[in-house]
C-alpha positions in Angstrom: 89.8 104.4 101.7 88.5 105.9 105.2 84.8 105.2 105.8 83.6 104.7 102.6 85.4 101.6 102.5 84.4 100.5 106.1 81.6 97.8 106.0 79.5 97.5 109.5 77.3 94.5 108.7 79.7 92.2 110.2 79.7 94.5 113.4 77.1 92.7 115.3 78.2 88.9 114.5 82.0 90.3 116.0 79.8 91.7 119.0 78.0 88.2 119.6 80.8 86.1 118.8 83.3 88.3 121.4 80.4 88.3 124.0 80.2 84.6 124.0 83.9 84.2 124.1 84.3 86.5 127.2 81.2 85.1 129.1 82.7 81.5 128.4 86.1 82.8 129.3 85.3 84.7 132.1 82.8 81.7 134.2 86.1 79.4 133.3 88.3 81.5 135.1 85.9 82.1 137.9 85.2 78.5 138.5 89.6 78.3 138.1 89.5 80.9 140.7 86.9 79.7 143.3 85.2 83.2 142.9 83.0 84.3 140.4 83.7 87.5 139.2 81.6 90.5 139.1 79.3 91.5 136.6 80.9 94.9 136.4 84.6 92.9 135.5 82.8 91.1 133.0 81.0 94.3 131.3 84.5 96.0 131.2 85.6 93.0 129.4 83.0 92.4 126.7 84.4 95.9 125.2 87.3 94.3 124.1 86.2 92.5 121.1 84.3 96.2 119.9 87.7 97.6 120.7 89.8 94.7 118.6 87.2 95.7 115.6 87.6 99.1 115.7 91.5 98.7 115.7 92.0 96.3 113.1 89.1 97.2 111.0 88.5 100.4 111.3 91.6 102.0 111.2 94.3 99.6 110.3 92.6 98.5 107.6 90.6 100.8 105.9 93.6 104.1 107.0 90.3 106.1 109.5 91.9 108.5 111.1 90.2 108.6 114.7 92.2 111.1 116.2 89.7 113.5 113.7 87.2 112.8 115.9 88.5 113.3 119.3 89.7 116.5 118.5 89.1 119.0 121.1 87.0 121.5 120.7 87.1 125.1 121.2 83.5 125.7 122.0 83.5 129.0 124.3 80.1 129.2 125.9 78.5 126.3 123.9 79.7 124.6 127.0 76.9 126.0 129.0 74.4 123.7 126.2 76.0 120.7 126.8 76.0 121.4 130.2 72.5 122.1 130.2 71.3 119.1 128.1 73.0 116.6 130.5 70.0 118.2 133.1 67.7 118.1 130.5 68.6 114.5 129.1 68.8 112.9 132.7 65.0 114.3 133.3 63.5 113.0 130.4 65.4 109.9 131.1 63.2 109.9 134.7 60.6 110.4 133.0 60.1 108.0 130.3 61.7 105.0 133.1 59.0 105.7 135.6 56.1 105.2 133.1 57.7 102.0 131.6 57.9 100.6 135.0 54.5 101.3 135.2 53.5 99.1 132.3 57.2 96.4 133.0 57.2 96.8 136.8 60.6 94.3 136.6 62.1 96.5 133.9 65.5 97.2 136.0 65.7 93.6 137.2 68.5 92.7 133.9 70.9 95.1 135.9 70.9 93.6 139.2 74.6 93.5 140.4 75.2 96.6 138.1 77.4 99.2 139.5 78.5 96.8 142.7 82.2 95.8 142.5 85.0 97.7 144.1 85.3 101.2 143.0 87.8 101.4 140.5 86.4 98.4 138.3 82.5 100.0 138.6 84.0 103.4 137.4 86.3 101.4 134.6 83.3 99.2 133.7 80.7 102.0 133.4 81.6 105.7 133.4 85.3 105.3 131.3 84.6 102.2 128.6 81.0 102.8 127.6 81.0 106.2 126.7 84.4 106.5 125.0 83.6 102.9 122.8 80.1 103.4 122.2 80.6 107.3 121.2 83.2 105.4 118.8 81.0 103.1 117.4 77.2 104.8 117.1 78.2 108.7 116.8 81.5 108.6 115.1 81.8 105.3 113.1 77.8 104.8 112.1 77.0 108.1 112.0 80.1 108.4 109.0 79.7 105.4 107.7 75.6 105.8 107.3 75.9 109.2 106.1 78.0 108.3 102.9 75.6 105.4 102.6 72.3 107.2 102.9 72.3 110.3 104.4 73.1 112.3 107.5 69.9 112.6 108.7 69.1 108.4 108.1 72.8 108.3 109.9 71.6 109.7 112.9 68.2 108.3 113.2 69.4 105.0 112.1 72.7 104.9 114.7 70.1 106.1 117.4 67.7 103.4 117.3 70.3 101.0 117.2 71.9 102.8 120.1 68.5 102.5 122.0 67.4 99.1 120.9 71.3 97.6 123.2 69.9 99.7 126.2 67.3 98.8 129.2 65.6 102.0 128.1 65.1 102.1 124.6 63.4 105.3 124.4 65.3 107.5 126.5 68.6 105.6 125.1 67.1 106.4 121.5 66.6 110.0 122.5 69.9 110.0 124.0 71.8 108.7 120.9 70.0 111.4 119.0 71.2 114.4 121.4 74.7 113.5 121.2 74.6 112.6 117.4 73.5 116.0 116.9 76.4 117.6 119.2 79.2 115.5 117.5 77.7 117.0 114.0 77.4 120.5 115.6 80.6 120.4 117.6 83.1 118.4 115.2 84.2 116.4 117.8 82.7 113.2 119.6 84.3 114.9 123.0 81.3 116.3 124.5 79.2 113.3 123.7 81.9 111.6 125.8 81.7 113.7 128.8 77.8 113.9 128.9 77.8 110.0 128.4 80.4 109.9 131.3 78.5 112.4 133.3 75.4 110.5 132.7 76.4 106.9 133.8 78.3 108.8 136.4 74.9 109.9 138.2 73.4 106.7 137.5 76.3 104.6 139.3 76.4 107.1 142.1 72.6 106.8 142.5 73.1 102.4 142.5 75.7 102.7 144.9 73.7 105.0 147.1 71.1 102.7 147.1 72.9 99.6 147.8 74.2 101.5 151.2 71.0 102.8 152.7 70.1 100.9 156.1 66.0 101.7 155.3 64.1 100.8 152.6 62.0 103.1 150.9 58.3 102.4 150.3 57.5 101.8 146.0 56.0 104.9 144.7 52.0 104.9 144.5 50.8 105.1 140.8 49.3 108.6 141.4 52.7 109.5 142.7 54.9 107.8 139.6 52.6 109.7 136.9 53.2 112.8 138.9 57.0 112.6 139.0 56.8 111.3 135.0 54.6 114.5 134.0 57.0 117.2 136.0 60.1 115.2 134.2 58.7 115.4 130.7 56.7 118.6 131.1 60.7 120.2 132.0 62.5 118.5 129.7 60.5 117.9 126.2 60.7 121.2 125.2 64.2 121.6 126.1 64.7 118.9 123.9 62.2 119.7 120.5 64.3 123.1 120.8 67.5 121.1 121.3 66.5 119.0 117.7 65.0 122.3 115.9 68.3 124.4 116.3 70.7 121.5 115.2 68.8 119.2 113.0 71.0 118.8 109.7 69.6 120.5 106.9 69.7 118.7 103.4 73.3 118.6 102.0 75.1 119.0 105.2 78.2 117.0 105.5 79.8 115.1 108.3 83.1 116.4 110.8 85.5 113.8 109.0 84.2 114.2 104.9 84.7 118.1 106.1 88.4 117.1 107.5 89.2 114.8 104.2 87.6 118.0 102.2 90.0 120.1 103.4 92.7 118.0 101.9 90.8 117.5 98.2 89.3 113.9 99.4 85.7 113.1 99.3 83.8 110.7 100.2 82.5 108.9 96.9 79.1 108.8 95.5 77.7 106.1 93.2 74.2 107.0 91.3 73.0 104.2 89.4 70.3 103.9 86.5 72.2 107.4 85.1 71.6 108.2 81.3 74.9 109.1 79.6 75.2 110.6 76.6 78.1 108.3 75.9 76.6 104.9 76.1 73.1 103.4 74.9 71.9 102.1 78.3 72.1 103.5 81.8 75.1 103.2 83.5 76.5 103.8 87.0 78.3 106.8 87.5 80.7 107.2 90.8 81.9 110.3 91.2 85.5 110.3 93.5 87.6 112.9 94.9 89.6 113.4 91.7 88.0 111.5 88.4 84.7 110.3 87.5 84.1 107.1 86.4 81.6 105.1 84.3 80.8 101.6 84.5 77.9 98.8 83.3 75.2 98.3 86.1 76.6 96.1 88.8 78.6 96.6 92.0 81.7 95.0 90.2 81.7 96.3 87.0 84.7 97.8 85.5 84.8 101.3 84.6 85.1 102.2 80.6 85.2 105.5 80.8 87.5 107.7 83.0 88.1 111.8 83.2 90.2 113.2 85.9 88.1 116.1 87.6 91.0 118.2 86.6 89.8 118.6 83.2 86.2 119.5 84.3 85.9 123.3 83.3 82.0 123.4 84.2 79.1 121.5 85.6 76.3 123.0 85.3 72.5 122.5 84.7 71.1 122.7 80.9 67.6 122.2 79.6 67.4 118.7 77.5 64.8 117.1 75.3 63.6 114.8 77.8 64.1 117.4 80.8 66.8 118.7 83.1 70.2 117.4 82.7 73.9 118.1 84.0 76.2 119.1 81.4 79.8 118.3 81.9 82.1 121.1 79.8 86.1 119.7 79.8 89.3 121.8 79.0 89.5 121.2 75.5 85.9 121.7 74.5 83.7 118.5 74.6 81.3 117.9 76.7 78.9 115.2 77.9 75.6 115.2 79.4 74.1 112.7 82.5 70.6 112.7 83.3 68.9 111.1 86.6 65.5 109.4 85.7 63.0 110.3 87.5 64.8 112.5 90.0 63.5 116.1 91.1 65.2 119.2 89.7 67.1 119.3 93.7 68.9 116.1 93.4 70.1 117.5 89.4 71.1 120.6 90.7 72.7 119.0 93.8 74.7 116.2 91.2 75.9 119.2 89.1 77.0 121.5 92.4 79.1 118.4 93.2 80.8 117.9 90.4 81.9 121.7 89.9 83.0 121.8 93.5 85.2 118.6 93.5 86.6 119.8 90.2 87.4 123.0 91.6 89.3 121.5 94.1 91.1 119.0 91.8 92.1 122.0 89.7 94.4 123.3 92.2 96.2 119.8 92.2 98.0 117.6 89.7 94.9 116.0 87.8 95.5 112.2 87.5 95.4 110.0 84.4 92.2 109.1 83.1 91.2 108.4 79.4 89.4 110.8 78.1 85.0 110.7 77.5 84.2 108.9 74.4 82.9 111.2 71.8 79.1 110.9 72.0 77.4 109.4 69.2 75.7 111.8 66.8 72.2 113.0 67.7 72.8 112.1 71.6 74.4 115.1 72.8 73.4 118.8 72.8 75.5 122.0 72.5 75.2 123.0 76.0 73.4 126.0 76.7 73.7 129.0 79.0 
């Protein structure tokens, strides 16, 4: 099971649906109480129902192991990079919040009462729950869950501007998301996300409750004086950052911290490809290929497989001129072979389909190959004598 069984769709209606339920829960037991209770009480709270989904659904249900990702890493003097990316990240942050509040002068006015409660709830509330349940959700759950689905690099811009979109500052926040999406990949571990995100919201409280004790008031920033402090932020911290995304950026194929922790064991996440020509059948068909068979089935999500071969019996996979262009051909133990072909698909994603399916069979070699019925044998005139 793990994350390619794990379905996020319903993610946000369990988010609303909790957050109503605690709001409502929360005024009734202030008006109970006499006192209302502070917004940083009821921020602390509304992570409860993401927590409850992650718990039941996540890994009781589907079998994720989280502790995989809160392993902790043994990064030597990478250290010194995260340490200087949470400079780098909380200047750009500056930056891009003093030109919005140029242009939405009441931009900060949703987080009035932010960061004001006793001590020990403001820390709970906003430097321990967000950046433990968020790194959770966007960089470990999404980030996994996207990257079987699509593809690690659509995981992390996708989780990012969903991560940016729940924030005051969406841009920064989107920025943000992608930084620490890009560590966790890096670093295989979601820990020093978790500490920048902590150190972050650390500052930021620090800054609110700084604030909220000054006796004087300090005069609003001119605009000459805003755009000044905006240009110095971004001028520091931009480049920092396109460096940051040019040395880690994913390149094509590269797979997550937990498929490389389930690969290490012979599991991988599965792949469906649909609209595949088989040698075996008449029609195109939809081919998943698992940890330890592959399987063939009619079009259609729910379709029952008719053809099954344990990877075990794979001897090759490997790429073979056809008549109507490239093709993978499949060689098994006893001689036969079969041959799939992706219409329309460049030579990279053939090449890539056939790399798969020798790697996962190599894998499956070294342990007890399942039960499968074996490949039909192709019709006459639809299959080739594979070639070297």
């Amino acid at each position: 099971m793990g994350f390619s069984a794990v379905r996020v769709r319903w993610l946000p209606l369990w988010a609303i649906v909790g957050s109503i339920v605690v709001q409502v829960g929360t005024t009734a037991l202030g008006d109970l109480a006499g006192v209302p209770l502070s917004d940083d009480l009821v921020t602390a709270l509304s992570y409860l129902p993401i927590v409850a989904w992650v718990g039941l659904v996540v890994v009781r249900r589907n079998g994720v192991d989280l502790a995989v990702l809160f392993r902790w890493p043994r990064l030597g003097g990478y250290w010194f990079v995260v340490a200087g990316m949470f400079v780098v990240q909380f200047l750009f942050t500056i930056g891009v919040v003093t030109l919005l509040q140029l242009l939405i002068p009441d931009l900060g006015a949703g987080l009035e009462g932010t960061g004001t409660a006793t001590l020990l709830v403001s820390v709970v509330a906003l430097v321990v729950l967000p950046p433990l349940v968020e790194e959770t959700v966007f960089r470990g759950i999404l980030v996994e869950r996207w990257s079987m689905k699509w593809q690690v690099v659509t995981a992390v811009l996708v989780s990012s501007l969903c991560f940016g979109v729940l924030h005051v500052d969406p841009v920064g926040a989107g920025v943000f998301g992608i930084v620490l999406a890009l560590m966790y990949l890096r670093t295989a571990s979601l820990w020093p996300g978790v500490l920048l995100h902590a150190a972050n919201n650390g500052l930021v409280l620090l800054v609110v409750r700084l604030q909220g004790s000054a006796t004087t008031e300090v005069a609003d920033p001119t605009v000459a004086e805003s755009l000044g402090t905006a240009a110095v932020a971004l001028g520091l911290s931009v480049p920092a950052l396109a460096w940051f995304m040019w040395t880690h950026w994913p390149r094509r194929g590269t797979i997550t911290p937990y498929q490389a922790h389930e690969a290490q064991w012979g599991r991988f996440p599965d792949r469906v490809l649909r609209d595949v020509e088989w040698s075996g059948w008449p029609g195109p068909v939809r081919l998943d290929v698992g940890s330890d068979r592959l399987a063939v089935s009619p079009p259609g999500r729910r379709a029952q497989p008719f053809a099954v071969v344990a990877l075990g019996r794979v001897r090759a996979s490997y790429v073979a001129p056809g008549p109507l262009g490239s093709q993978v051909v499949v060689l098994l133990d006893d001689g036969s072979w079969t041959t799939l072909r992706l219409p329309g698909a460049r030579d990279r994603a053939v090449e890539e389909l056939a790399t798969t399916v020798a790697a996962r069979a190599a894998v499956a070699r070294g342990a007890a190959a399942i039960p499968g019925r074996p490949w039909p044998s192709p019709p006459a005139g639809t299959a080739r004598s594979p070639q070297r």
